[in-house]
C-alpha positions in Angstrom: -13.4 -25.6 -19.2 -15.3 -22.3 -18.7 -19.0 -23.1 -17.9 -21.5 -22.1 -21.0 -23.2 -18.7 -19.9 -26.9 -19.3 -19.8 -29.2 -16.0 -18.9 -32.6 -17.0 -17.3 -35.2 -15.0 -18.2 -37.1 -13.2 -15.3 -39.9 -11.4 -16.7 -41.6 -10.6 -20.3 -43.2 -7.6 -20.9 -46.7 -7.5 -22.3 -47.3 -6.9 -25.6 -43.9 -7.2 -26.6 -41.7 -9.2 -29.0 -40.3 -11.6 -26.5 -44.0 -12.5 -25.5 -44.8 -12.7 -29.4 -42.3 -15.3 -29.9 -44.0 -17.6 -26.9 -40.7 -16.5 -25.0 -41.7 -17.2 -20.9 -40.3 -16.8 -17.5 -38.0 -19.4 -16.4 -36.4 -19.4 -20.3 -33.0 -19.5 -20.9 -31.5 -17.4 -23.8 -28.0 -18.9 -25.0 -26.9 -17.2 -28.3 -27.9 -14.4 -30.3 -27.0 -14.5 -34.4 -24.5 -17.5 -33.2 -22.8 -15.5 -30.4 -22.9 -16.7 -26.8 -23.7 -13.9 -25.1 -21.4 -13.1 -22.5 -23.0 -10.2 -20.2 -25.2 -7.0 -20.8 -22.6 -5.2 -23.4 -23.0 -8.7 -25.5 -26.7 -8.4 -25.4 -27.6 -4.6 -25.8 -25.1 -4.9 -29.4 -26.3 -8.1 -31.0 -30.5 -7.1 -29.9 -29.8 -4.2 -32.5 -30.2 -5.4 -35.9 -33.6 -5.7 -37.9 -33.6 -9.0 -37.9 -31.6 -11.2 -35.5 -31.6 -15.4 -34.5 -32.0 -16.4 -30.7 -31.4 -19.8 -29.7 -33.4 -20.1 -26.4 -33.8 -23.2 -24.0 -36.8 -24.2 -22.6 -36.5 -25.5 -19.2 -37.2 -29.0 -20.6 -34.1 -28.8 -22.5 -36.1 -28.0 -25.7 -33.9 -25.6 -27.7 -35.8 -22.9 -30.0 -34.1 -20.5 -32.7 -36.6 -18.0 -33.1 -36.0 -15.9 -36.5 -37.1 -12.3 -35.2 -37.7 -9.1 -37.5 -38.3 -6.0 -35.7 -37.0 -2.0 -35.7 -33.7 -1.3 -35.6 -32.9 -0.8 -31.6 -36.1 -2.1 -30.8 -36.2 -3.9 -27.7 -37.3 -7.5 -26.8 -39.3 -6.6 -24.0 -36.8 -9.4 -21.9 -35.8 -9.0 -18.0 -33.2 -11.2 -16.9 -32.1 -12.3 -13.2 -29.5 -10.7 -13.3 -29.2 -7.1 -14.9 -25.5 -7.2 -16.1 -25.8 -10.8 -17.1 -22.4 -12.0 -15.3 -20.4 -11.6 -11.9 -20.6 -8.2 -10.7 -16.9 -6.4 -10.6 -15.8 -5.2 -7.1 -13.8 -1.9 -6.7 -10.1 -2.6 -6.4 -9.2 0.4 -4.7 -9.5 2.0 -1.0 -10.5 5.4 -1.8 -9.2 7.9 1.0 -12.5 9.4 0.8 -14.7 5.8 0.5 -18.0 6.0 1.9 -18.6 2.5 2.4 -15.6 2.5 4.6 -17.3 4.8 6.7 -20.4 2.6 7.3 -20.9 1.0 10.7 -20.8 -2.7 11.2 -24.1 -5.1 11.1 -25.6 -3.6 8.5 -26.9 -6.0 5.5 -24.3 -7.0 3.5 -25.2 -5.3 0.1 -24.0 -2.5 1.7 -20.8 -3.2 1.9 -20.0 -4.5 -1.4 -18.3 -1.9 -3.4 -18.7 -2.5 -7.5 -16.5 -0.4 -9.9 -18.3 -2.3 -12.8 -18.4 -0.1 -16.1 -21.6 -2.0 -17.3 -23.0 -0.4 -14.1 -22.4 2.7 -15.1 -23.8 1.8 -19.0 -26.7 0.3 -17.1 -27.8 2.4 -13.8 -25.1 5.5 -14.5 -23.0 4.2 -11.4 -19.5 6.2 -11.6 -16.1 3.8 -12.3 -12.5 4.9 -11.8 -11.5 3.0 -15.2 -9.0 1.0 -12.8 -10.9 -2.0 -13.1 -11.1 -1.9 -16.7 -8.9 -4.0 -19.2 -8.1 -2.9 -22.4 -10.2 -5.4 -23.8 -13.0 -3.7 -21.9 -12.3 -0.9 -23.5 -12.2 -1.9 -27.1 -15.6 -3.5 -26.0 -17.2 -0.2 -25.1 -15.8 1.5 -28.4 -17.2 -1.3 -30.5 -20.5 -1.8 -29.1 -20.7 2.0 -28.7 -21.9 1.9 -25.2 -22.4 5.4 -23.8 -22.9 7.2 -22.0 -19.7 6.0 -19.1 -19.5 8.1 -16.0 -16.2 8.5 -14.6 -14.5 9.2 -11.4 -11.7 11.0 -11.7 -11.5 12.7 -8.8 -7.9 14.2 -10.4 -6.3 14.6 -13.2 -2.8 14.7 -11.5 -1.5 10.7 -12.5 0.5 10.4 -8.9 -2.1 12.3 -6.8 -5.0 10.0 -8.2 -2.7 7.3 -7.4 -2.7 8.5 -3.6 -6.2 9.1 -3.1 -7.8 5.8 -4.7 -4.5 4.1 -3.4 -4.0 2.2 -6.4 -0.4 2.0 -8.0 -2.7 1.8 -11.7 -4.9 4.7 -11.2 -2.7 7.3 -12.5 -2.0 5.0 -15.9 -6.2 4.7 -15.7 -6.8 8.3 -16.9 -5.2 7.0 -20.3 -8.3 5.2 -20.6 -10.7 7.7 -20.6 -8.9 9.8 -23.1 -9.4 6.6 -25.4 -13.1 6.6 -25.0 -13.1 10.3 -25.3 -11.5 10.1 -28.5 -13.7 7.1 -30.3 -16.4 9.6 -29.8 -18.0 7.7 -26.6 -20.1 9.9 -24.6 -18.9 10.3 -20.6 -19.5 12.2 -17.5 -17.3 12.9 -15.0 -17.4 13.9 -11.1 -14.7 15.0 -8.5 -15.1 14.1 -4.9 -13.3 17.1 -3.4 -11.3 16.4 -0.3 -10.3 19.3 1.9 -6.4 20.2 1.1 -6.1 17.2 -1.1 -7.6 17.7 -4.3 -8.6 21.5 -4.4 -7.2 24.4 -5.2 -4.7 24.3 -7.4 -5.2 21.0 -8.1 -9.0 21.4 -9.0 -8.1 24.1 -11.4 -5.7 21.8 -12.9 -8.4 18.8 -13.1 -10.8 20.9 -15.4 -8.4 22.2 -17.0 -7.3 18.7 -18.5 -10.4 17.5 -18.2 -12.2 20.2 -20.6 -9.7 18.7 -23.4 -12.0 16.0 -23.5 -15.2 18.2 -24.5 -17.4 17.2 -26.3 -17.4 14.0 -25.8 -17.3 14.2 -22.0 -20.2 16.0 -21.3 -19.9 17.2 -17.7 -18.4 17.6 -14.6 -19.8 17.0 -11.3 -17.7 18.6 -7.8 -19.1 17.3 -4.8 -17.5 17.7 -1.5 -16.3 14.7 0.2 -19.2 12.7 2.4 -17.8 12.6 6.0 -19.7 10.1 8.5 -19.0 9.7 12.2 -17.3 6.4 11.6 -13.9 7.2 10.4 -12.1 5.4 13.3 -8.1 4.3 11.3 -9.0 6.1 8.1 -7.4 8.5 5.9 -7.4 12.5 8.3 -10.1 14.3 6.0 -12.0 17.6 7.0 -15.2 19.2 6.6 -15.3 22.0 4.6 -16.0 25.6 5.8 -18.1 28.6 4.6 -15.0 30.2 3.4 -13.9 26.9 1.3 -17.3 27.0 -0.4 -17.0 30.0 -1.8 -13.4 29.4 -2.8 -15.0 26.5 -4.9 -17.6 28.1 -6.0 -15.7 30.9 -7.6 -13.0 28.2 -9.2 -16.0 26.3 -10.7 -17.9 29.8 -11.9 -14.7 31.1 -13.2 -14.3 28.4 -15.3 -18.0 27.6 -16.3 -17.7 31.7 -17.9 -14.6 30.5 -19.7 -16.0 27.3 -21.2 -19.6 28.8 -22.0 -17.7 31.3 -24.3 -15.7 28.3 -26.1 -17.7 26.0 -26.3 -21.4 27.0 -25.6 -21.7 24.4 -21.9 -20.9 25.1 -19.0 -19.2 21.4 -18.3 -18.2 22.0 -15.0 -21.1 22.4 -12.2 -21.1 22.5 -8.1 -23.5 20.3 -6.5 -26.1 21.8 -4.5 -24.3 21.6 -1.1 -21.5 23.9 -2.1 -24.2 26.6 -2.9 -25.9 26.0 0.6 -22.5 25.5 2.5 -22.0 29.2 1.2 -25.0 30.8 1.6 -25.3 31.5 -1.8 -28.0 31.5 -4.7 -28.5 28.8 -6.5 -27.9 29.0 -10.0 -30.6 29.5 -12.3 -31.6 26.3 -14.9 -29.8 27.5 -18.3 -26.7 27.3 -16.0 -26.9 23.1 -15.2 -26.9 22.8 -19.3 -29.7 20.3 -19.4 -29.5 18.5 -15.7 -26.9 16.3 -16.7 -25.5 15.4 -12.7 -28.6 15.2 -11.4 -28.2 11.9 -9.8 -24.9 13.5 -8.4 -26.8 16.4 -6.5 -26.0 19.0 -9.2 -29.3 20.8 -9.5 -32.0 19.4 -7.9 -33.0 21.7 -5.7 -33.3 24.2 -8.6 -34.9 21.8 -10.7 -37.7 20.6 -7.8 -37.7 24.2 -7.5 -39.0 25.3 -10.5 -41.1 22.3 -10.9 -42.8 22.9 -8.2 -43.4 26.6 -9.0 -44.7 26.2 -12.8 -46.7 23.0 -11.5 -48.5 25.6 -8.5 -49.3 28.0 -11.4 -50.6 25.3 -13.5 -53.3 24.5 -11.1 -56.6 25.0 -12.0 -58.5 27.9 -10.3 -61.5 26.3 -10.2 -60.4 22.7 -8.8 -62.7 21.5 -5.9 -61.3 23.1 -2.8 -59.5 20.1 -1.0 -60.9 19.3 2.1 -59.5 20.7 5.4 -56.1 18.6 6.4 -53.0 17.6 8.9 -50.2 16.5 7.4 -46.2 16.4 7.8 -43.4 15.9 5.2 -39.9 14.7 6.8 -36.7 15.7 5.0 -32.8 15.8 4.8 -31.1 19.0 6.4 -29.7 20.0 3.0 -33.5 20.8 1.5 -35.3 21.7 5.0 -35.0 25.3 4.1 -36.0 24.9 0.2 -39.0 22.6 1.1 -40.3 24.9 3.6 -40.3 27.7 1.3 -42.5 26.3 -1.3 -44.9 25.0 1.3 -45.1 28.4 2.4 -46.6 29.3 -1.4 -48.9 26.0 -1.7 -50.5 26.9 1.7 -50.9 30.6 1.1 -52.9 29.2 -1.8 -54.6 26.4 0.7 -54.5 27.5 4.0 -57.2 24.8 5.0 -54.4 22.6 4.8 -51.9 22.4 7.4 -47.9 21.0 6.4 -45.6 20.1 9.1 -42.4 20.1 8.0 -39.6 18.4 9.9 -35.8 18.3 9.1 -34.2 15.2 9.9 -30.6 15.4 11.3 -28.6 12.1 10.5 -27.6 10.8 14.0 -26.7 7.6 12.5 -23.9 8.8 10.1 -23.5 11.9 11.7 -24.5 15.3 11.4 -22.6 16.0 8.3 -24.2 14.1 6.5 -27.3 16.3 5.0 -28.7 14.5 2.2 -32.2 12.7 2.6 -31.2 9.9 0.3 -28.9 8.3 3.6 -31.2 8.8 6.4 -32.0 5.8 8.3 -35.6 4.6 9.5 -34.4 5.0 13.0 -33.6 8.4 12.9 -36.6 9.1 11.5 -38.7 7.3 14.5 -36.8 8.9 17.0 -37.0 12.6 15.9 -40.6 12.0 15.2 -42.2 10.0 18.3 -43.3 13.3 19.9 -44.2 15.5 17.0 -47.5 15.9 15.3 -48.0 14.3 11.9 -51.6 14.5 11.3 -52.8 12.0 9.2 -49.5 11.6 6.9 -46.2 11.5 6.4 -44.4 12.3 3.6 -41.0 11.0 2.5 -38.9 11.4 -0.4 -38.2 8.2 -2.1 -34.4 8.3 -2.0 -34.7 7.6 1.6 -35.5 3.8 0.2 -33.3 1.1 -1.4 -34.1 1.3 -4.9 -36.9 -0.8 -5.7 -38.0 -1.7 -2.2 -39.7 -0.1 0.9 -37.0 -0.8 3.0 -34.5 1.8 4.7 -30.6 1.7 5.0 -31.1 0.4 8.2 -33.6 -2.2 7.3 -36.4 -0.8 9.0 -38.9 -1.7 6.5 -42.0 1.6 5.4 -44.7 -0.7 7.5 -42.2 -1.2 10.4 -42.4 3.1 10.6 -45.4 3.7 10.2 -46.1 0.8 13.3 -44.2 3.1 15.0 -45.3 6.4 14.6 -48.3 5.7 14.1 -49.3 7.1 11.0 -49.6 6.3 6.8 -46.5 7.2 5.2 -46.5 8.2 1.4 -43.5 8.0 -0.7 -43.4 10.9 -2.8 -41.4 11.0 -6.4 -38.7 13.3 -6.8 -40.7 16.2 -8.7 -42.3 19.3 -7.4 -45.2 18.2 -9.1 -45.6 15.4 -7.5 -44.7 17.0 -3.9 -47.8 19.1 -5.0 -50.2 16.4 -5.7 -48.9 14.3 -2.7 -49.8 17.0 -0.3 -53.3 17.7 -2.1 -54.5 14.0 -2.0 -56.3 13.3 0.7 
């Protein structure tokens, strides 16, 4: 017999509906309007109502069935152990492009656990191939409405998708997303592009199909494949080349003028490190159709850009001069060159403060591997140890596990700044905030 689900309650927020009804920490919530709640989907589509019945157990045994009438969507203010409210799903497939195959051994074990869990994607926008999905999944997301569901889909060619995630079902998968696409539920998508895999002619073909499902998918991320220096047995894959940017970039513009005219988006969008790998512009905002890949690296170098820019003219001109300073900000290779430029304007401004800035090459995965968000607290140490910091240092706060000060290596924010020395802020992902960071004393 399958064990009754039982959710314990982690935290109530202040002020809210859960703390209203007496609901605590420690709680237990079994059913909602007579349904055993099952996991996250469960949960978020019996909350929704204007008035709904929650049977909840005290940790005594005591059983409560609260009568609650609230605003439609309104939420109950309740955070639960665990976020999806069930086992988490781990990926079926062995991707021929799979980071987490490409990560050295010893690391902590939450590293290595690879989820292709569609609440995931509901919850934290985490991309799912759909090959871990049954139909009954499916009909779930329809009914409940759940949206929006990124998708990788790396292909749209049924027998090369089956080759690349090397999974017999991932071609059949794609059927999926058409059903989602057509009950109306909203999606993203993204392409890992692998060097003489999955481009050229077969990119073209994979927006192609893919801009079928406009509106209801949304986007389309292309990000070139992430290539670390642990590859030792797996799949022969190669970094792209100047030349191969551009060749991308003008597949991806080509069709971006073609959809804009149809349909108003531009659905398909490069990720910044095409644009760099190229030496080209990068595309100004109207062109990222509301930042919808951000998380994917589409756009945030324009959009830090331009924060950054409208917050320096924002400044008042007749805020207190900040007192004279030392200060350094590390960063990824992939943003050196755009963080040093804008430093140039705030200190033009402020030339009583002095910015160090020091790109960070990733020794750890390898130098292909540009992107702050995987740079390790050791690399960090070591390229730093015999540079000047002044009295900070400032890192971007995708170099931490989400939630934690702690590194991908495990080196913890106190453990480096023991070791070099100095305080280390962790700055927000806005321009505005890099400003205000570097004007704090």
């Amino acid at each position: 017999m399958k064990k009754e689900p039982l959710h314990i309650i982690e935290s109530v927020a202040p002020g809210s509906i859960a703390e209203e009804m007496e609901i605590e920490k420690g709680d237990a919530l079994v059913e909602i309007n007579g349904n055993r709640i099952e996991d996250i989907f469960d949960y978020q589509y019996y909350t929704q109502d204007e008035y709904i019945e929650v049977l909840i157990r005290k940790p005594t045994g005591e059983e409560w069935l609260l009568e609650i009438d609230k605003d439609y969507d309104e939420d109950l203010g309740i955070t639960f152990q665990n976020g999806l409210m069930d086992e988490y799903r781990s990926c079926r497939n062995k991707c021929i492009f799979c980071f987490i195959d490409q990560m050295p051994k010893g690391m902590r074990d939450t590293l290595y656990f690879k989820d292709d869990d569609s609440r995931l994607s509901f919850l934290q926008g985490n991309y799912v191939t759909l090959t871990n999905m049954s139909d009954a999944d499916i009909e779930r997301i329809i009914k409940y409405n759940l949206a929006p569901i990124n998708v990788s889909f790396h292909t749209t060619n049924p027998e090369l998708r089956c080759k690349m995630l090397n999974n017999r079902f991932a071609g059949d998968a794609l059927a999926k997303a058409w059903r989602l696409a057509e009950a109306g539920i909203q999606m993203n998508g993204q392409i890992v592009l692998c060097k003489g895999v999955n481009d050229g002619e077969e990119l073209e073909r994979s927006i192609m199909d893919l801009s079928k499902y406009l509106p209801n998918l949304e986007s389309v991320s292309v990000v070139p494949v992430g290539l670390s220096r642990h590859r030792e047995g797996l799949y022969p894959l190669e970094p792209f080349t100047k030349e191969d940017a551009r060749k991308v970039l003008e597949v991806i513009h080509r069709w971006q003028r073609k959809l804009y005219t149809k349909h108003g988006v531009h659905f398909v969008h490069a990720s910044d490190e095409w644009y760099i790998l190229a030496g080209e512009e990068l595309p100004e905002e109207e062109r990222y159709d509301g930042y919808l890949q951000l998380e994917n690296g589409v756009g945030m170098l324009r959009l830090l850009i331009n924060e950054f820019n409208e917050a320096l003219d924002g400044l008042d001109v007749e805020m207190p001069a900040p007192a004279p300073s030392e200060l350094s900000i590390a960063t990824g290779m992939l943003a050196h060159g755009f963080i040093e430029e804008l430093i140039k304007k705030l200190t033009a401004r402020f030339p009583q403060i002095k910015v160090n800035i020091y790109p960070i090459k990733n020794v750890f995965f390898g130098e292909q591997i540009t992107v702050s968000g995987l740079l390790t607290g050791q690399d960090i140490v070591s390229q730093l140890a015999d540079k000047p910091l002044g009295g900070r240092l400032l890192l971007p706060q995708n170099v931490l596990r989400s939630g934690e000060e702690i590194f991908l290596d495990d080196m913890t924010v106190n453990e480096l700044e023991k070791a070099l020395q100095v305080r280390v802020d962790i700055v927000k992902s806005s321009g505005r905030d890099l400003i205000e960071a570097i004007l704090r004393s």
